[in-house]
N, CA, C and O atoms as CSV, one atom per row, in Angstrom:
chain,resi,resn,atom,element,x,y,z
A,1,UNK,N,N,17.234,11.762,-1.766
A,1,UNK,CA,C,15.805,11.880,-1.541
A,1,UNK,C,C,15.076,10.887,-2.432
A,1,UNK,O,O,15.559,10.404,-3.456
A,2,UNK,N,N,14.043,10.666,-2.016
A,2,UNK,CA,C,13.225,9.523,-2.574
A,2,UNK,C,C,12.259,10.388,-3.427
A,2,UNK,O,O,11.529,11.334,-3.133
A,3,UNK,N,N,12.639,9.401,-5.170
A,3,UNK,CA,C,11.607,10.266,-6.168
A,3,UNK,C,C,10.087,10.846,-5.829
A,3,UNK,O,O,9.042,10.210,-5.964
A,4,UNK,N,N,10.153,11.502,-5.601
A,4,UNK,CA,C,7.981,11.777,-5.689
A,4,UNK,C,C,7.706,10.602,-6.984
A,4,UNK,O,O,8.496,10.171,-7.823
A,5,UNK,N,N,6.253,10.298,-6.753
A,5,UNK,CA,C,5.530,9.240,-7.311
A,5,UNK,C,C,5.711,10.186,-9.058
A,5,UNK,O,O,6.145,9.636,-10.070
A,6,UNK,N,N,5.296,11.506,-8.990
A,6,UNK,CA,C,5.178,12.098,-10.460
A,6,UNK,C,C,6.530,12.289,-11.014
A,6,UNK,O,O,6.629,12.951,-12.047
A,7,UNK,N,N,7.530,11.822,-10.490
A,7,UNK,CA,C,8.698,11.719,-10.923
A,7,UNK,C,C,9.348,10.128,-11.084
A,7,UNK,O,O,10.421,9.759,-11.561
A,8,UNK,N,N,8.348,9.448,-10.544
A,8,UNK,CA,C,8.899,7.962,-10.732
A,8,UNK,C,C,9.050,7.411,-12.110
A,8,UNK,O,O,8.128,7.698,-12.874
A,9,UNK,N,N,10.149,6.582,-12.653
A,9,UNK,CA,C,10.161,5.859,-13.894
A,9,UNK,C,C,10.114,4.334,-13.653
A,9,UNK,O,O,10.915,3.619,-13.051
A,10,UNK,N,N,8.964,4.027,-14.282
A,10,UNK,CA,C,8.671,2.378,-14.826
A,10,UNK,C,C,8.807,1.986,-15.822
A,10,UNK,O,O,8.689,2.829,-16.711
A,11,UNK,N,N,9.006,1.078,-16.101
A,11,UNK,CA,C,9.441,0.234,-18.174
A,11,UNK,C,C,7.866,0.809,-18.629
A,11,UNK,O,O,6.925,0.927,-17.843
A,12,UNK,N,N,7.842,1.053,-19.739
A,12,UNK,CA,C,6.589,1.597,-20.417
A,12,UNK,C,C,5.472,0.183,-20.651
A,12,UNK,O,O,4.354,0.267,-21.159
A,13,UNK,N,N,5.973,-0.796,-20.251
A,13,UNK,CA,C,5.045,-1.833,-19.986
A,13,UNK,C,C,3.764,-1.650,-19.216
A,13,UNK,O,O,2.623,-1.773,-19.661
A,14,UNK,N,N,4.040,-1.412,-18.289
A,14,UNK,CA,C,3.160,-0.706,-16.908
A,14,UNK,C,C,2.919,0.315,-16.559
A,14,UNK,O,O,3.810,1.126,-16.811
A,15,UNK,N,N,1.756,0.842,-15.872
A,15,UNK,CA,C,1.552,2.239,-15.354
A,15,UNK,C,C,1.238,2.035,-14.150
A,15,UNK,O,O,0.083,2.316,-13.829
A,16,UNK,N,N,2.152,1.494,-13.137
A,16,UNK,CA,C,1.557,0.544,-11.842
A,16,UNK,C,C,1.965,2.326,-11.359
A,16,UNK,O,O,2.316,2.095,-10.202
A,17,UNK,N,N,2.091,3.538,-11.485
A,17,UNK,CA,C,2.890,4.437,-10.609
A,17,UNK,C,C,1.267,5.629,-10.934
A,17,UNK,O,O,1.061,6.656,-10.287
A,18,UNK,N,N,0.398,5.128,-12.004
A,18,UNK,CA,C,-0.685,5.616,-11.873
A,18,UNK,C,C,-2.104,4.904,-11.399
A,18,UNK,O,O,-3.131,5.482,-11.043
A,19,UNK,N,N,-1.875,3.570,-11.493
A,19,UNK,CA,C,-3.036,2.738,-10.749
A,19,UNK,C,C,-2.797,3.075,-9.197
A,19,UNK,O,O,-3.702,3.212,-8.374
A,20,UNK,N,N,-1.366,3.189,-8.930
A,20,UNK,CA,C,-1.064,3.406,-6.936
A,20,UNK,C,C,-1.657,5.210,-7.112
A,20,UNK,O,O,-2.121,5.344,-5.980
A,21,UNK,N,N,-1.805,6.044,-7.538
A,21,UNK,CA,C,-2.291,7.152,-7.749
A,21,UNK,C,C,-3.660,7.137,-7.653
A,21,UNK,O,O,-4.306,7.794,-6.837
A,22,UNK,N,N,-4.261,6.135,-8.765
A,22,UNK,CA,C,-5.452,6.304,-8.624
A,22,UNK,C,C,-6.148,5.729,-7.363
A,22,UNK,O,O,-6.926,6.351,-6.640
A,23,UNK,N,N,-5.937,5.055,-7.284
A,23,UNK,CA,C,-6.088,4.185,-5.800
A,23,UNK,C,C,-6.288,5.112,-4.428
A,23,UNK,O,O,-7.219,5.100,-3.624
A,24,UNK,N,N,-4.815,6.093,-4.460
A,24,UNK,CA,C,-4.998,7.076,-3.651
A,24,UNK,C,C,-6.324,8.016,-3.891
A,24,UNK,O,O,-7.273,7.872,-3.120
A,25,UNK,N,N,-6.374,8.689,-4.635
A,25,UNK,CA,C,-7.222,9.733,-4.813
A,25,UNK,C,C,-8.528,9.201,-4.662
A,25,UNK,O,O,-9.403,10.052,-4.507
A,26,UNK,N,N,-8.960,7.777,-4.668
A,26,UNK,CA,C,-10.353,7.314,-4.549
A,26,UNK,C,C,-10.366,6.755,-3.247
A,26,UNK,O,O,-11.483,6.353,-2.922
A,27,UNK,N,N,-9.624,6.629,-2.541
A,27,UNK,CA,C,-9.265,6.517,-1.269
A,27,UNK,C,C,-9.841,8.177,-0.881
A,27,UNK,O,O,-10.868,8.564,-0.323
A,28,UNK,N,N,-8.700,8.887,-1.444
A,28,UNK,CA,C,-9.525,10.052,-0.498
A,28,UNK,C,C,-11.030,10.843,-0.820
A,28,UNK,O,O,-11.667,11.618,-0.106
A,29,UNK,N,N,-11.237,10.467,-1.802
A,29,UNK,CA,C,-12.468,10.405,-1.814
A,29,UNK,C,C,-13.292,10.053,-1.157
A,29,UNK,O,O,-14.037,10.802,-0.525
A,30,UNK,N,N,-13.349,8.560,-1.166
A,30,UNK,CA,C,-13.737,7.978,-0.072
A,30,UNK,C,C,-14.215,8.605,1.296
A,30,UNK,O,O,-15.329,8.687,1.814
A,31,UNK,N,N,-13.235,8.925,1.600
A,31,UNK,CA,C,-12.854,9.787,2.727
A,31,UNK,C,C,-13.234,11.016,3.079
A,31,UNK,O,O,-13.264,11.505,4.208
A,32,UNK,N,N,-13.553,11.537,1.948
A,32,UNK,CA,C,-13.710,12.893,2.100
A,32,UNK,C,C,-15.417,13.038,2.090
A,32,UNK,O,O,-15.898,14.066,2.565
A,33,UNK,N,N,-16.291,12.009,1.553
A,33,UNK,CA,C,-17.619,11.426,1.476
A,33,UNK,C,C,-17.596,10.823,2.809
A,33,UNK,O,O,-17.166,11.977,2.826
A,34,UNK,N,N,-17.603,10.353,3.715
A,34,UNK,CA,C,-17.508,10.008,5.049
A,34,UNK,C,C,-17.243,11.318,5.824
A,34,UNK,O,O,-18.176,11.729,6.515
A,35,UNK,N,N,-16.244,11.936,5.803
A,35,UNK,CA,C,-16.146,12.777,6.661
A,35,UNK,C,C,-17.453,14.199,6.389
A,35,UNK,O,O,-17.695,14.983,7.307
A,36,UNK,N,N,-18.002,14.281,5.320
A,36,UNK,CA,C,-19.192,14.698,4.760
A,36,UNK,C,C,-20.422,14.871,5.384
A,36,UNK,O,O,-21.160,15.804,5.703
A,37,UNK,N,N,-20.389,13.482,5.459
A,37,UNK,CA,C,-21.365,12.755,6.320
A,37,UNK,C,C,-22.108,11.935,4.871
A,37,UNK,O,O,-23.336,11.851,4.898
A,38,UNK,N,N,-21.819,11.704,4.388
A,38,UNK,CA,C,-22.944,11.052,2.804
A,38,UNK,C,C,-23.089,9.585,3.132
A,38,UNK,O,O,-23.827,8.867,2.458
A,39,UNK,N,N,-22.274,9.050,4.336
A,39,UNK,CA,C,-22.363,7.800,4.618
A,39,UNK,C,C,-23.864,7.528,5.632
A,39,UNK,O,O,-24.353,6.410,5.797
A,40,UNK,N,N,-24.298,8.525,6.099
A,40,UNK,CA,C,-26.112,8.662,7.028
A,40,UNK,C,C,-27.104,8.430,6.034
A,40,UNK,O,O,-28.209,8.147,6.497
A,41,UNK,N,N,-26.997,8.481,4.588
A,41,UNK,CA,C,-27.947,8.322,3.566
A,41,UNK,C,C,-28.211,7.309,3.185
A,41,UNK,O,O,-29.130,7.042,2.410
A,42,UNK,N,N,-27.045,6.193,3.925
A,42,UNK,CA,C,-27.253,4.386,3.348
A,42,UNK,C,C,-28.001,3.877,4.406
A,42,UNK,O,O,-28.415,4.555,5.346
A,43,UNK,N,N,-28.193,2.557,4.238
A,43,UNK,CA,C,-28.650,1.846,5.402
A,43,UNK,C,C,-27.521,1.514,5.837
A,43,UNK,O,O,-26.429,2.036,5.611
A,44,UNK,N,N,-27.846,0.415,6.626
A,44,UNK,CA,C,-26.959,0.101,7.792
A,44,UNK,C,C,-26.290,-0.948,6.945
A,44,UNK,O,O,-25.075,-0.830,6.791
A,45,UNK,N,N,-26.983,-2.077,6.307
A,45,UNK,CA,C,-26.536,-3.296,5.446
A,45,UNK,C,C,-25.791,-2.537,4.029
A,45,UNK,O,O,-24.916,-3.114,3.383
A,46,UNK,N,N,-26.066,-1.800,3.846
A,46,UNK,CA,C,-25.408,-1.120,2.274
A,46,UNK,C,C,-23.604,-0.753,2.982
A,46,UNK,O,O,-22.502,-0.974,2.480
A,47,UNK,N,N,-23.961,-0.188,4.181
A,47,UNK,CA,C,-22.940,0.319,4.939
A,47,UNK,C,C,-21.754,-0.469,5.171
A,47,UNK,O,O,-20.574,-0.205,4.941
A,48,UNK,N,N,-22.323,-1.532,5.692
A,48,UNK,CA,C,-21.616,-3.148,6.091
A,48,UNK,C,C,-20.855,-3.238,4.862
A,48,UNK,O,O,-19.639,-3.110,4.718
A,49,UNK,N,N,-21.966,-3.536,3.787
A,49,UNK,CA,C,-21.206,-4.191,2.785
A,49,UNK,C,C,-20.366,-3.898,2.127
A,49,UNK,O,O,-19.616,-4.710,1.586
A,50,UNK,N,N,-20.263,-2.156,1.971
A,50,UNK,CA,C,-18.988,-1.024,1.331
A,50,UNK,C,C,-18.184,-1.373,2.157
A,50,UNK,O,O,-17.051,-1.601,1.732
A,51,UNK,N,N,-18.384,-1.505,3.277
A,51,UNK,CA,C,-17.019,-1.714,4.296
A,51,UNK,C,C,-16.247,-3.467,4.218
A,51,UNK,O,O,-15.070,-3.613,4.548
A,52,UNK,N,N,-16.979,-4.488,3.814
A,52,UNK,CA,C,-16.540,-5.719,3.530
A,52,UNK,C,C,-15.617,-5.104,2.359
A,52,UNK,O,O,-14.390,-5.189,2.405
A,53,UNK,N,N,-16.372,-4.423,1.215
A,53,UNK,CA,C,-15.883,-4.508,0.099
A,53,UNK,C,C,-14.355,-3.588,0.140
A,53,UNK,O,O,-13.479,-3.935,-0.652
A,54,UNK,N,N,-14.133,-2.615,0.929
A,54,UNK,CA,C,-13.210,-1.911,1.270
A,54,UNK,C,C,-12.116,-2.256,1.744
A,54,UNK,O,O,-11.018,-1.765,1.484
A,55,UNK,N,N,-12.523,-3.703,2.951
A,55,UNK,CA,C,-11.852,-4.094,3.781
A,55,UNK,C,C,-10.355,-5.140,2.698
A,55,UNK,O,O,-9.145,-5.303,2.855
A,56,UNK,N,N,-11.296,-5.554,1.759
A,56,UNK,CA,C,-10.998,-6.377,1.094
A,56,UNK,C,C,-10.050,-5.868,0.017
A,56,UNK,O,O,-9.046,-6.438,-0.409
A,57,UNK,N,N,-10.709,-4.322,-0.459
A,57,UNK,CA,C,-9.493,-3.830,-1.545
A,57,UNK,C,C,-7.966,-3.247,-0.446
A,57,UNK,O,O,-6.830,-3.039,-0.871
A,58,UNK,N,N,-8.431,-3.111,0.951
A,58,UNK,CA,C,-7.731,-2.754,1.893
A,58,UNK,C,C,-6.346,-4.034,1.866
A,58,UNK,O,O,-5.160,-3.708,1.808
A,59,UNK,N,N,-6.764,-5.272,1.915
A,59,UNK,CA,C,-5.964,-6.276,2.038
A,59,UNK,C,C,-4.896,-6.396,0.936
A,59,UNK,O,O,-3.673,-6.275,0.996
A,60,UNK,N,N,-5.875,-6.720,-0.274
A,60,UNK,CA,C,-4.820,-6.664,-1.522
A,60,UNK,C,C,-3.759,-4.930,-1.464
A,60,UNK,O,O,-2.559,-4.776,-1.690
A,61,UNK,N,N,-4.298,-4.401,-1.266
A,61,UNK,CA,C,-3.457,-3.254,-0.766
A,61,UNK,C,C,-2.352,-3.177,0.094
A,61,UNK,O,O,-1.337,-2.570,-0.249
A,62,UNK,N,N,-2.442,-3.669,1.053
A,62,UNK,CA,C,-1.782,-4.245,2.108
A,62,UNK,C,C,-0.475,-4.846,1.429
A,62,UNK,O,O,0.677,-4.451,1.251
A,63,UNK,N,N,-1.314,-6.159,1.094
A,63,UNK,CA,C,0.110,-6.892,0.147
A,63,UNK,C,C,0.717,-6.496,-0.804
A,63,UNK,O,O,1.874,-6.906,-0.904
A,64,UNK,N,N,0.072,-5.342,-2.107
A,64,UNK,CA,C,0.796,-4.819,-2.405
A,64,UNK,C,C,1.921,-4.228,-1.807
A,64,UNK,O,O,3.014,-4.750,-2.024
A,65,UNK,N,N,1.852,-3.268,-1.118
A,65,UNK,CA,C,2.848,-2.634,-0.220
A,65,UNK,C,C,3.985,-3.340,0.112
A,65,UNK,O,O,5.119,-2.896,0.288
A,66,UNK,N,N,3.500,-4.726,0.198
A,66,UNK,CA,C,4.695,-5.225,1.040
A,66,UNK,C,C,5.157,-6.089,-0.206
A,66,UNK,O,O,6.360,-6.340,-0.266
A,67,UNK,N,N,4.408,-6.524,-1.110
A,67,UNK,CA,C,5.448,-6.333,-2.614
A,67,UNK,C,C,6.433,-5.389,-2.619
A,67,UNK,O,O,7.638,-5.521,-2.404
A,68,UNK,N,N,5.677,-4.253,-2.934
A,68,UNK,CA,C,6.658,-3.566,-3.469
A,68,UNK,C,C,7.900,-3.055,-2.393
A,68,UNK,O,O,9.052,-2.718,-2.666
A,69,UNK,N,N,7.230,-3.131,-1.109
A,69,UNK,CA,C,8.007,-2.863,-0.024
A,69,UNK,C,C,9.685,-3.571,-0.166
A,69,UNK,O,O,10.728,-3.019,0.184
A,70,UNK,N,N,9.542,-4.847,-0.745
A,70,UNK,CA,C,9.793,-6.203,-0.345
A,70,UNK,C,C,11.142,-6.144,-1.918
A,70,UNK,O,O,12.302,-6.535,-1.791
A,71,UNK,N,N,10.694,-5.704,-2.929
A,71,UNK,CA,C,11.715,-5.276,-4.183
A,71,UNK,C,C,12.262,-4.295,-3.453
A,71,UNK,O,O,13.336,-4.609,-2.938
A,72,UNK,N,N,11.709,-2.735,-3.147
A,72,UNK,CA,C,12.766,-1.862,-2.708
A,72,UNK,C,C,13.870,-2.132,-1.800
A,72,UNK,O,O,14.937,-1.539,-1.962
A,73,UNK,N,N,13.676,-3.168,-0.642
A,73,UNK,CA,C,14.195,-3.929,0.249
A,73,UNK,C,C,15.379,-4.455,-0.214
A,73,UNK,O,O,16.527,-4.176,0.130
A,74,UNK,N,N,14.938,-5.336,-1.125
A,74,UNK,CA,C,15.933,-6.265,-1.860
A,74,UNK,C,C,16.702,-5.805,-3.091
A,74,UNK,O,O,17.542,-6.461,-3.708
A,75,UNK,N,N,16.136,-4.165,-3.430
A,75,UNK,CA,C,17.098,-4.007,-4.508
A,75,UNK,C,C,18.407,-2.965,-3.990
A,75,UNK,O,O,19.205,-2.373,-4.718
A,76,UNK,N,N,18.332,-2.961,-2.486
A,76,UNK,CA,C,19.168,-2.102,-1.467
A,76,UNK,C,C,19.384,-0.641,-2.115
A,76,UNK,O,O,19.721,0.199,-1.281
A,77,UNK,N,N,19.281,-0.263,-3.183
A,77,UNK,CA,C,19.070,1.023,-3.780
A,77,UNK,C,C,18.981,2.336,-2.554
A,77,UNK,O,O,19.699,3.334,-2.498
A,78,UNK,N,N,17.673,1.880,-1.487
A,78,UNK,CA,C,17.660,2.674,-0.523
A,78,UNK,C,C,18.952,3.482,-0.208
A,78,UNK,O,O,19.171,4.687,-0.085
A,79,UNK,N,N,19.830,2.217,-0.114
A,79,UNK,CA,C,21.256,2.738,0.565
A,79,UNK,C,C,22.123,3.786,-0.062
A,79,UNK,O,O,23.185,4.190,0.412
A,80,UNK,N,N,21.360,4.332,-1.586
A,80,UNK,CA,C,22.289,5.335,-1.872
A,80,UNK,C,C,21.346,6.469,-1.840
A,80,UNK,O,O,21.554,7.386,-2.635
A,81,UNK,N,N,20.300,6.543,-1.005
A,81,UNK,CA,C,19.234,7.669,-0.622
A,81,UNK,C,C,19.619,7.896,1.055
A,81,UNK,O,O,19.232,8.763,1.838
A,82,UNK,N,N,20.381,6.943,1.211
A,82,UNK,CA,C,20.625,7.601,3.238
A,82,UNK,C,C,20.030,6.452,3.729
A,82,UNK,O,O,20.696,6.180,4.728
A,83,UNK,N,N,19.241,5.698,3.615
A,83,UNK,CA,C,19.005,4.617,4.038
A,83,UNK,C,C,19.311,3.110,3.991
A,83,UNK,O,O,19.008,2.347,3.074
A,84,UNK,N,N,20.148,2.716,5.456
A,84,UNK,CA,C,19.823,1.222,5.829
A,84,UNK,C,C,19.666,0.371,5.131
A,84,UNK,O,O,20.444,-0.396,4.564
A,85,UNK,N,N,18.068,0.530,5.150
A,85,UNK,CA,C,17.120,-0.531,4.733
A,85,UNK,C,C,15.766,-0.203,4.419
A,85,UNK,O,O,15.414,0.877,4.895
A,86,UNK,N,N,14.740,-0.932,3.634
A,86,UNK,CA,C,13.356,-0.166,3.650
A,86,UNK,C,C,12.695,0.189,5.254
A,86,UNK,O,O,12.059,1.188,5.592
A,87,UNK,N,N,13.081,-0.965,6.050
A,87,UNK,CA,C,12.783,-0.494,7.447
A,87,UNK,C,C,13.100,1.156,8.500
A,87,UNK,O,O,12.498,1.647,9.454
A,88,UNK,N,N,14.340,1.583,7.707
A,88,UNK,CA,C,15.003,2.762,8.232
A,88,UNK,C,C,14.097,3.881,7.352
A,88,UNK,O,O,13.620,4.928,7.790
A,89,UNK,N,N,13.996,3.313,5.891
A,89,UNK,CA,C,13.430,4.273,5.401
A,89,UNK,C,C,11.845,4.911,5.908
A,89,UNK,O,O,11.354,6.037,5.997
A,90,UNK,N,N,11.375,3.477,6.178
A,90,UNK,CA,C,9.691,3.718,6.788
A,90,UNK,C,C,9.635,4.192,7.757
A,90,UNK,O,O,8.617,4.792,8.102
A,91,UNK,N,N,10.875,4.071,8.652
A,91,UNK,CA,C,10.691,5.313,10.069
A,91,UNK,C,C,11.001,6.561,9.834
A,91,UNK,O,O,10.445,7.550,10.311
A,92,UNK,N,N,12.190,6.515,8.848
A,92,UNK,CA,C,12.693,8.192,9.344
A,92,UNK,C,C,11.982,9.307,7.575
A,92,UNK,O,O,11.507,10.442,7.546
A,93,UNK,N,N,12.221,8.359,6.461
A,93,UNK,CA,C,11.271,8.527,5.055
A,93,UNK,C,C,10.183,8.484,5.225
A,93,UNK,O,O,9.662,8.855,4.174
A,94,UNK,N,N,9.387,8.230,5.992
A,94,UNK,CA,C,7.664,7.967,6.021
A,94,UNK,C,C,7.296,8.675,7.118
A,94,UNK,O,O,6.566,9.659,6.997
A,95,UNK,N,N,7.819,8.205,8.479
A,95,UNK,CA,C,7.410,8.507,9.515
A,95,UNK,C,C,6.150,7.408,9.922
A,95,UNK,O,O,5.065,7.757,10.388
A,96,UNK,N,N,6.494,6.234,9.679
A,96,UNK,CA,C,5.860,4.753,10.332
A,96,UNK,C,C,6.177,4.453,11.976
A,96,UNK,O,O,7.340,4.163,12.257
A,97,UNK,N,N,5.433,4.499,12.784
A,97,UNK,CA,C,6.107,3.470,13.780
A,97,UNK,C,C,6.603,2.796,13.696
A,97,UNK,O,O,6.170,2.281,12.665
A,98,UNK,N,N,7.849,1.856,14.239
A,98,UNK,CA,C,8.584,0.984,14.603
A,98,UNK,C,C,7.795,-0.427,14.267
A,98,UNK,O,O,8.190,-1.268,13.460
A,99,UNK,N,N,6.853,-0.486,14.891
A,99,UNK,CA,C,5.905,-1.458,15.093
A,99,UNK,C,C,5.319,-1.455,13.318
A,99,UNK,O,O,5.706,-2.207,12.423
A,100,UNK,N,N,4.530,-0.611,13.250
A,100,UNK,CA,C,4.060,-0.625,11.318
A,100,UNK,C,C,5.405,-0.949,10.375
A,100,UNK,O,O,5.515,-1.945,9.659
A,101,UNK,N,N,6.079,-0.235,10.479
A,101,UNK,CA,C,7.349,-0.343,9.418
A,101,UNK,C,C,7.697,-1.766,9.781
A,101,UNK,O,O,7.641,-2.484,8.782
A,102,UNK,N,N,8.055,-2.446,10.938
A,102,UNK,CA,C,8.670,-3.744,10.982
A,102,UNK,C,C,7.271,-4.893,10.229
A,102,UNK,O,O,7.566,-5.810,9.462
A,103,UNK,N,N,6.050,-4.637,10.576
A,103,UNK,CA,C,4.899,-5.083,9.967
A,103,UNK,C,C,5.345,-5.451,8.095
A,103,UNK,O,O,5.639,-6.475,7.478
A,104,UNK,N,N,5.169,-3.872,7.702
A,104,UNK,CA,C,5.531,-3.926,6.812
A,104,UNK,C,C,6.613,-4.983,5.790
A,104,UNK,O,O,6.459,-5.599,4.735
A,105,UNK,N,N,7.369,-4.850,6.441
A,105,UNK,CA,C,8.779,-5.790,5.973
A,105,UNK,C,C,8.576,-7.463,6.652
A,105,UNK,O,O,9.080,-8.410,6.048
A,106,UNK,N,N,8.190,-7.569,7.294
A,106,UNK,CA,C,7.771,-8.826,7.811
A,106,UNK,C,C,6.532,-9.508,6.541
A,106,UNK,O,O,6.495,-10.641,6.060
A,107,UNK,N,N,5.743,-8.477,6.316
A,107,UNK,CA,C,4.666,-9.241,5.287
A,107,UNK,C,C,5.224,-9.455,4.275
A,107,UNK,O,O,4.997,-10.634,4.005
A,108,UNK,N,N,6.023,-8.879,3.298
A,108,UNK,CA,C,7.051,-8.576,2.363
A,108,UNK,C,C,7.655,-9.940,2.586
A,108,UNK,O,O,7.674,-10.767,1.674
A,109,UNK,N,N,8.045,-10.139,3.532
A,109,UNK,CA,C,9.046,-11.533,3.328
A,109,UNK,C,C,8.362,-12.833,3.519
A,109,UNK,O,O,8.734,-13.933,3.110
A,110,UNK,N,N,6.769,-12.387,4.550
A,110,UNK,CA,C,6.080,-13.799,4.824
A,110,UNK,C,C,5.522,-14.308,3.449
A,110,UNK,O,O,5.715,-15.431,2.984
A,111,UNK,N,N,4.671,-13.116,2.778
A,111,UNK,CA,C,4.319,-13.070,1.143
A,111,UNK,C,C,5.093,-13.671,0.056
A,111,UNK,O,O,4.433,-14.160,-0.861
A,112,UNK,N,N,6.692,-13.742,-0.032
A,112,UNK,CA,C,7.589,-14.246,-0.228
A,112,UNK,C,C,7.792,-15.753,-0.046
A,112,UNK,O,O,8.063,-16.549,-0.945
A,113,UNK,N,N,7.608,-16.040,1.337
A,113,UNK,CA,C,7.766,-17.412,1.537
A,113,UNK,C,C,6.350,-18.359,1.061
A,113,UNK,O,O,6.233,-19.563,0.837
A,114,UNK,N,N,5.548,-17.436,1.029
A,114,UNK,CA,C,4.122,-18.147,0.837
A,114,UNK,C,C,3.275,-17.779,-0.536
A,114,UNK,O,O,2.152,-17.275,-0.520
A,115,UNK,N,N,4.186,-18.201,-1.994
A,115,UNK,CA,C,3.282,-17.825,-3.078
A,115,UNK,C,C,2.012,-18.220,-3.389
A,115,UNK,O,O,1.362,-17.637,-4.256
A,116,UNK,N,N,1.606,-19.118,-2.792
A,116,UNK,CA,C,-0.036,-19.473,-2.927
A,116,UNK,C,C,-0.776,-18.448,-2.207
A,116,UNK,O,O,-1.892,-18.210,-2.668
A,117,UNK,N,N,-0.318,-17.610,-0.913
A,117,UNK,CA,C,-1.578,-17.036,-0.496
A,117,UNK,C,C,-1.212,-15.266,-0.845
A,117,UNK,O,O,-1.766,-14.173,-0.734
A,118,UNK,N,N,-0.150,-15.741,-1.238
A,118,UNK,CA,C,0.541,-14.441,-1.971
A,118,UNK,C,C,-0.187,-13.816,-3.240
A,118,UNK,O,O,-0.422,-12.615,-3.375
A,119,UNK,N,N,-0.522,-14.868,-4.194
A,119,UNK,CA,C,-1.546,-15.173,-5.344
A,119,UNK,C,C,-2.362,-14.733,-4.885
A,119,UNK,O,O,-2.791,-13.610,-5.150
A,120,UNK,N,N,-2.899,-15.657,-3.893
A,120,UNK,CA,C,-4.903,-15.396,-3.068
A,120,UNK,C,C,-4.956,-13.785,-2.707
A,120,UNK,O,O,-5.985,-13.213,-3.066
A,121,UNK,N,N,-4.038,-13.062,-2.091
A,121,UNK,CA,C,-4.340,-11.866,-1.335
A,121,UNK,C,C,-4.535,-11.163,-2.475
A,121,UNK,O,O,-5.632,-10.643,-2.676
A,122,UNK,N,N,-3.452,-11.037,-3.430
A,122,UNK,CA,C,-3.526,-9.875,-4.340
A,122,UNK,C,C,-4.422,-10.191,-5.406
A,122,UNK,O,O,-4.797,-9.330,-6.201
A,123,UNK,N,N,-4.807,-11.459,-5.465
A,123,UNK,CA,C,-6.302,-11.152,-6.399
A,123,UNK,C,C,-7.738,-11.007,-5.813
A,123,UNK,O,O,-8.840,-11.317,-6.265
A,124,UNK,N,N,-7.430,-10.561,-4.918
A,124,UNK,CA,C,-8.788,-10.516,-3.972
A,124,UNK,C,C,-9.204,-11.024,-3.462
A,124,UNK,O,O,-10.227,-10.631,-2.901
């Protein structure tokens, strides 16, 4: 089985296993303020622009994923959890479509081939 996040270990260098935490929870926040309705209290341009700005932490997000997607991949580790590959894991471990999970691993390796925009995405 694949560690839960509150069971994950990183070198004490980093706390990348609580920034992906926090990330979540302000995500659902987010979310949970929208589904609210607290988003009828902006204008329309304030609206736009949370959503540029979203779209954008959305991207570097994105590529994260397929960072890290992209180490789990390559450190085949999966394979002593029951899984393949990170691809097997994102269908039958996640429950991704076919189509998302192959996404996934495809950016992971395009990100890879392309460190300049690899740089650009994840700094915003």
């Amino acid at each position: 089985m694949i560690s839960p996040m509150s069971t994950a270990t990183l070198p004490p260098v980093t706390d990348l296993v609580g920034v992906v935490r926090d990330a979540r929870a302000a995500l659902g926040r987010i979310g949970a303020a929208i589904a609210a309705g607290e988003h009828r209290g902006l204008s329309g341009v304030r609206c736009a622009g949370l959503t540029a700005e979203l779209l954008g932490a959305l991207s570097v997000g994105q590529a994260a994923v397929a960072g890290l997607g992209k180490r789990a991949d390559d450190s085949k580790e999966l394979r002593g959890q029951g899984f393949a590959s990170l691809h097997s894991y994102l269908l039958a471990g996640v429950g991704l479509s076919k189509g998302h999970a192959s996404a996934v691993v495809g950016q992971g390796r395009a990100l890879e081939r392309y460190p300049d925009v690899r740089a650009a995405v994840l700094a915003g």
